[in-house]
N, C-alpha and C positions, 0 to 999 in steps of 0.2 A: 424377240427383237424385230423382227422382218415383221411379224403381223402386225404389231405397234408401227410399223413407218410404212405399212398399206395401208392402215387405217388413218395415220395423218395426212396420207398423200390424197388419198380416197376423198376426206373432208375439204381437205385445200380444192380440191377440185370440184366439189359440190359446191363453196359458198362461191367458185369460178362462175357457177352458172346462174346462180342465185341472183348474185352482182347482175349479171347478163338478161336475166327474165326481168330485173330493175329498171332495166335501159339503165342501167349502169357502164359506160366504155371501163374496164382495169388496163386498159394500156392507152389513154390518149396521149396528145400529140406536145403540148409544153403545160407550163404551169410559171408563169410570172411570179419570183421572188423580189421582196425589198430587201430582205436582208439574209443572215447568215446568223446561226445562231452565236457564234461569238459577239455578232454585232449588237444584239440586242443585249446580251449579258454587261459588253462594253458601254452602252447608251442606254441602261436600264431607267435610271432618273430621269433624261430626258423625258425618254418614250414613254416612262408611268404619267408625271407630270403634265402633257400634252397629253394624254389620250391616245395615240398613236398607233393606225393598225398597224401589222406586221407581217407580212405573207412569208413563211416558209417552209419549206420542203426537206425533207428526209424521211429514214425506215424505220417506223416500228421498230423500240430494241425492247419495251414491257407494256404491260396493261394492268391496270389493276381496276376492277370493277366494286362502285359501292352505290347496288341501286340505280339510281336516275341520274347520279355523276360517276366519272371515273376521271384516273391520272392514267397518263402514258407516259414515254418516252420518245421523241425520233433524234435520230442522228443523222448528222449534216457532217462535208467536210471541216466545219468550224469546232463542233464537238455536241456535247449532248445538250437536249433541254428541255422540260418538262412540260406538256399539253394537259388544260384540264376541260372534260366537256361537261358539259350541264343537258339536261334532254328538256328543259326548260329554255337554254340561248338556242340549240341548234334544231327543233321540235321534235317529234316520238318519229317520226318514220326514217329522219337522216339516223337519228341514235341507234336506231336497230341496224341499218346500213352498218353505221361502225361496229356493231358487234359477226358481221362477215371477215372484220379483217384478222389477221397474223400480223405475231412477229414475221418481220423481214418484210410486210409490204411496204411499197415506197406512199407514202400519202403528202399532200402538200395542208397547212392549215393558214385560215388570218383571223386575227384576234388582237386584244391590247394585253399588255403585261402589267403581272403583279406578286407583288411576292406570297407565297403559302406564311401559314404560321409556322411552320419550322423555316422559315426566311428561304425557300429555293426559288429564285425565278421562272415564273413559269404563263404561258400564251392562255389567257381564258379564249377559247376556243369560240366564234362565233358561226364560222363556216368552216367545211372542210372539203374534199375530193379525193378518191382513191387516185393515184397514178401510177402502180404497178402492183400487180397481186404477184406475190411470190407464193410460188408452187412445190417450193423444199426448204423444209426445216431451215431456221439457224443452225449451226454449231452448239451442241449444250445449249439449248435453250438463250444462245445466244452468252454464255458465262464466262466464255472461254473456251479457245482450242488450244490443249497444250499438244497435241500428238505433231513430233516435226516435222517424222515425213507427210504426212499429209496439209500439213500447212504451205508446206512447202509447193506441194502438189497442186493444191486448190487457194490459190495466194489471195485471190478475193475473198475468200471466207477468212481465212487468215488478217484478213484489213478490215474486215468486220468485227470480230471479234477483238481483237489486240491491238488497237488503236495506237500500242505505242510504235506498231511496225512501219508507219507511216514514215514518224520523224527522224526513221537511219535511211529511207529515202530520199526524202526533204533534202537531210545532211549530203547523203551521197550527190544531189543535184546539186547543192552549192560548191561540194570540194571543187567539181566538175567546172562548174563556172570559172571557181577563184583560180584554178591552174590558166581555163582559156585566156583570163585578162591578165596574170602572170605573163604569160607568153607576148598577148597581144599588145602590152604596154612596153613592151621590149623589142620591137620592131619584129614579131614571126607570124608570117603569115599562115594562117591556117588553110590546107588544101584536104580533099578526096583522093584518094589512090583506090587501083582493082581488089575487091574480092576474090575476083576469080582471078585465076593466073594460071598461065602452062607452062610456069615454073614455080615451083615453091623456094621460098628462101629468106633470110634474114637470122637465121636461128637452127639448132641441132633440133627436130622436133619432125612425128609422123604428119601427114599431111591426111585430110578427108579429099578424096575422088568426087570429081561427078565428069560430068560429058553435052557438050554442046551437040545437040543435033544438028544444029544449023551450018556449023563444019564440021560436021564430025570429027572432033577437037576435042582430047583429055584435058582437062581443067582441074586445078585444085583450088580450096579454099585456102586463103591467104593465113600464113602459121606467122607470117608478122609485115610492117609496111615497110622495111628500112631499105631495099632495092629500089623500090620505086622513089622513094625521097631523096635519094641520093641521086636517081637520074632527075630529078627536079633544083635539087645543088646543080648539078652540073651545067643544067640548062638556066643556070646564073641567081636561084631564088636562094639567098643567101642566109636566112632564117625560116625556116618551112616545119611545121608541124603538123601531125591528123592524133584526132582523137577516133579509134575505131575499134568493132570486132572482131577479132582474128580466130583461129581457130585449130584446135591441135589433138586430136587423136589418139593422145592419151591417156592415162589414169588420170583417176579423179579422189581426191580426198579433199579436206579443210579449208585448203589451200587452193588449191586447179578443180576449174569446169570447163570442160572443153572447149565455151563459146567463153568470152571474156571482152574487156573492155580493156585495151594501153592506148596509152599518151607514148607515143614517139616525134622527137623535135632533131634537128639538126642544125649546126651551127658552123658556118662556114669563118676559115680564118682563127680557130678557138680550137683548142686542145682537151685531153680532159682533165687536165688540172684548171682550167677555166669552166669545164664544166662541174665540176664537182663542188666551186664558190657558187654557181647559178642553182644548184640542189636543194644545197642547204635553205638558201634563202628562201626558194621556192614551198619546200616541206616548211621550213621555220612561220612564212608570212600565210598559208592554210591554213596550218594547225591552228595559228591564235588566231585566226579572223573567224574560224569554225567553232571552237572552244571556246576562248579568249584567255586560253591560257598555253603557253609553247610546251607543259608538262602531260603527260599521259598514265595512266597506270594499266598496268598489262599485267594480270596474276598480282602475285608479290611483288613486282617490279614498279618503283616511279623512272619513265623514261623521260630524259629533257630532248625537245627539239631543238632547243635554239644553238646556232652555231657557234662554234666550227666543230664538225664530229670530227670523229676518231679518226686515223689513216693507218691501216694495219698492211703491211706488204705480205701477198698470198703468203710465199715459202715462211717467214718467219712465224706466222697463223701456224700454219704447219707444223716448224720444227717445237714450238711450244707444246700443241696438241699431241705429236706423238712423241716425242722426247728425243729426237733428233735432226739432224739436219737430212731435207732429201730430195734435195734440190738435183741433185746428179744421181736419184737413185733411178735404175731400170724396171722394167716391167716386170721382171722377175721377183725384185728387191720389194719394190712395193705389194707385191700379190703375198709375199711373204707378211707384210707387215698386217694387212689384210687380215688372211688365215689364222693372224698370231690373236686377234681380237674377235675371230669369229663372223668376218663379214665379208660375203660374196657380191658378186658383180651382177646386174642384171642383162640376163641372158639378149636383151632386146637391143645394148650398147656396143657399141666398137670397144673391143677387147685392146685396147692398145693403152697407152704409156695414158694420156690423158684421161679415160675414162676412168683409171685407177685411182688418179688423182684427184678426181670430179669427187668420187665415192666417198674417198677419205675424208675431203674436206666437208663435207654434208655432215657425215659421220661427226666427225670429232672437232671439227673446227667450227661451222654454223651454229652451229647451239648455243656457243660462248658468247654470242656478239650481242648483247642483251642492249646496250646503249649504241647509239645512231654511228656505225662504224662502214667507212668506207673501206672493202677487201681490195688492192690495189697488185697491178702486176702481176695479171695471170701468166701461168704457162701459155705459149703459144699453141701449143695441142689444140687446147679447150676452144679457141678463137679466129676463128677463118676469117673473121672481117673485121680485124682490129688491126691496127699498125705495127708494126716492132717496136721496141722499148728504144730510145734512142741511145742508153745505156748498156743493154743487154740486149743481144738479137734473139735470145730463147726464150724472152718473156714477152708478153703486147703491152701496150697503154692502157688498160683496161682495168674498172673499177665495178663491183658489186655493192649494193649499198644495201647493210643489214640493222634491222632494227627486231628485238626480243628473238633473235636467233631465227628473223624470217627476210628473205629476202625483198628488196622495194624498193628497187631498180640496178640499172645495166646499163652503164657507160664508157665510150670507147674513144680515144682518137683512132678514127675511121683511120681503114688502110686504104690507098688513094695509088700504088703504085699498080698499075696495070697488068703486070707480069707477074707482081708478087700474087696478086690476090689469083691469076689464073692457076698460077701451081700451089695455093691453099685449096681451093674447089678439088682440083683432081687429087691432090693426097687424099683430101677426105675419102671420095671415092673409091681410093684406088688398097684403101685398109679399112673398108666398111667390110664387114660380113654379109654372106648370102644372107639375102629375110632382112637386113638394118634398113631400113625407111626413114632413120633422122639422120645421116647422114647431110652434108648440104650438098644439091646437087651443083653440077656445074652450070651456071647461068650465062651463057652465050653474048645473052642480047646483054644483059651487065655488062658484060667486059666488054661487049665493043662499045659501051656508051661510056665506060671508063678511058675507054683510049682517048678521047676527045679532051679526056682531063677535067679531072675533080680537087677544087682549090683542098689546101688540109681543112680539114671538118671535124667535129667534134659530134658525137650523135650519145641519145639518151632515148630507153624503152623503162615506161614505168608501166605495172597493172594498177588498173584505176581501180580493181575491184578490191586489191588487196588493201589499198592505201586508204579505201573509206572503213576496212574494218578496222583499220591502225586507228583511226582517228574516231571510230565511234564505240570502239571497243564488240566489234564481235568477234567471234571465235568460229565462224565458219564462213567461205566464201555463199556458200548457201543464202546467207541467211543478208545479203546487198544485192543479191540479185533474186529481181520480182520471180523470175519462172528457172530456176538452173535445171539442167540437167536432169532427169531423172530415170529408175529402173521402171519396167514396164507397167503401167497402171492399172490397179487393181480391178475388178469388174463395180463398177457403180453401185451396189446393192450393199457388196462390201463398204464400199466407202460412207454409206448412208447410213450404215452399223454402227464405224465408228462415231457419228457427229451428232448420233441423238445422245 
């Protein structure tokens, strides 16, 4: 296998100079198109009917040679379409010219269009020009890359090959839009907040280090925005939203990549029972404007978007899943209930009353919420920045919103009381474990921009990344985002193993 890809790399680089002894340029500088090959497939009648040249541009995806003519293939962002040369239209010395090139080089052609006898649209080639020699294989001979990680790895090869990777792009850039005009049609203004912060906060979650030389200043990457937007409430912007990367330091599965993309908005004067009608709607009017349908299928499951979802309160989630009530049970009670199902705590969490009950409901209660179900009235353990229940002071205002038993968003009537939210900061701390790093720490400059007073607000954090695979139906956050994450990359020789 290695000698087979020095010997095509070896020729790729021989017909390199060949081109070159031609006064051939393989990399000039543009190449003027009129059109896109969708365009011409779309105005085929026209352009046959007129005579119509057509210049355009894309790579080598085949060749087939018969003689003094041959068929190709280039591919364009519009999609594929068929070039046929004559060494009679283009003379004998360009025609040799083309037989220097590969799949994967980029060439531009112009020509008029006509249909073959099996009816394919396709450019009689008049003239043509190399514009990129490519100097590594396709993937399979260009067939197909099915291997993931490596697609994953090398996403441009991955867009060459599987064209259809494009279109849960596409989708993810429109979800993305249709939330911004959601927003922005509803009077919220979209702002920037810091990446970097020397304080981490908004969320239970490890934080990535780095270090300003220029003050010799520890800095972390932001694990969410809602500190910062809340000092932008308070300095009176009463709808305020960011769409941004945040970033969190730990595990990585299906679901979590470290680096990620959330929508967090705030809403001043609005609770979260106001936010939870502003949810649905929002999820309900994407779905069908992405779709055109508010229904999903997920596995086995048909899910409906359109409102009003479910309203499940935490503890009663709870006492169904484990078969009792345990709303007053202790730390002890519940590590019993734990142990009795065979399931331990992760060493990296606050051993306390909340973490126990973070576990359990993951465990045994998430899983069930198969239809668009808002979890309501968390313990306050779990919630350092949510308000008191105005019914119950042991619970917050806070809502989980679960769809096929995966989470897809987090909403809270913000806590707004000065004093209260100082002594949630330092409890956290003050029953973190040596080594706990999610922990929230205590944020200073927070609190003294909360003394100044913050109207009641209602705030919301969605993953944008998880919400495009809701809606395009993928099954890995991998697989919405162009580069995620990945383990240390193989050496290049390897990689070139696997893609012949």
């Amino acid at each position: 296998m290695i000698d087979e890809l020095n010997e095509i790399l070896k020729n790729r680089r021989i017909k390199l100079e060949q081109l070159r002894a031609r006064n051939i340029n393989p990399y000039p500088y543009r190449f003027e198109r009129t059109h896109m090959s969708s365009q011409v497939v779309g105005n085929f009648d026209l352009l046959e009917a007129n005579g119509i040249a057509v210049r355009l541009a894309g790579r080598l995806m085949s060749i087939r040679s018969h003689g003094k003519t041959l068929f190709a293939h280039i591919k364009d962002s519009g999609g594929l379409i068929q070039i046929y040369l004559r060494k009679d239209d283009v003379g004998e010395e360009m025609f040799e010219i083309f037989t220097l090139f590969d799949l994967g080089d980029i060439i531009g052609v112009e020509g008029t269009v006509f249909r073959t006898k099996t009816g394919e649209i396709t450019i009689r080639v008049a003239q043509f020009e190399l514009l990129t020699k490519a100097l590594r294989p396709l993937p399979e001979k260009w067939h197909g890359l099915q291997d993931k990680e490596l697609r994953y790895r090398r996403r441009y090869i991955d867009l060459i090959a599987n064209p259809e990777v494009l279109e849960v792009f596409k989708a993810r850039t429109k979800i993305t839009n249709l939330m911004r005009q959601f927003l922005d049609e509803r009077g919220f203004l979209e702002v920037e907040t810091p990446v970097l912060q020397p304080v981490y906060g908004g969320t239970n979650a490890r934080p990535f280090e780095t270090h300003l030389n220029a003050l010799d200043l520890k800095l972390y990457l932001r694990i969410a925005d809602e500190l910062y937007l809340k000092r932008l409430v308070i300095g009176g912007i009463e709808k305020v939203y960011e769409i941004s990367k945040d970033f969190r330091n730990e595990g990585m599965d299906r679901n979590h990549n470290p680096e990620f993309t959330m929508l967090e908005f705030y809403w001043a004067y609005a609770d979260y029972n106001d936010l939870m009608k502003l949810i649905e709607e929002m999820y309900f009017r994407v779905a069908t404007l992405v779709l055109g349908t508010e229904k999903i299928i997920r596995g086995e499951n048909e899910i409906n978007l359109a409102p009003p979802f479910k309203r499940m309160p935490y503890f009663k989630a709870m006492a169904e899943s484990v078969g009792e009530d345990i709303f007053d049970a202790d730390e002890k009670q519940l590590q019993e209930i734990m142990t009795a199902r065979g399931m331990t705590l992760p060493t990296s969490r606050i051993f306390g009353r909340g973490a126990y009950l973070d576990e359990l409901c993951k465990e045994l209660v998430e899983p069930k919420l198969i239809q668009p179900t808002f979890l309501v009235d968390y313990p306050i353990e779990l919630s350092p920045l949510a308000k008191k229940h105005r019914a119950n002071p042991r619970l917050v205002e806070r809502f989980e919103l679960y769809v096929d038993g995966v989470e897809y968003g987090n909403g809270f009537s913000e806590l707004n009381d000065p004093d209260d939210q100082r002594s949630r900061f330092q409890g956290q701390q003050a029953g973190r474990k040596p080594g706990d790093l999610e922990a929230h720490p205590v944020d200073d400059d927070f609190l003294f921009a909360l003394d100044h007073g913050m109207p009641p607000t209602a705030g919301f954090g969605l993953g944008v990344d998880r919400f495009v695979m809701l809606l395009t139906g993928c099954h890995s956050i991998r697989d919405v985002i162009f580069f995620p994450i990945m383990k240390p990359e193989p050496e290049i020789q390897s990689l070139d193993k696997e893609i012949l």
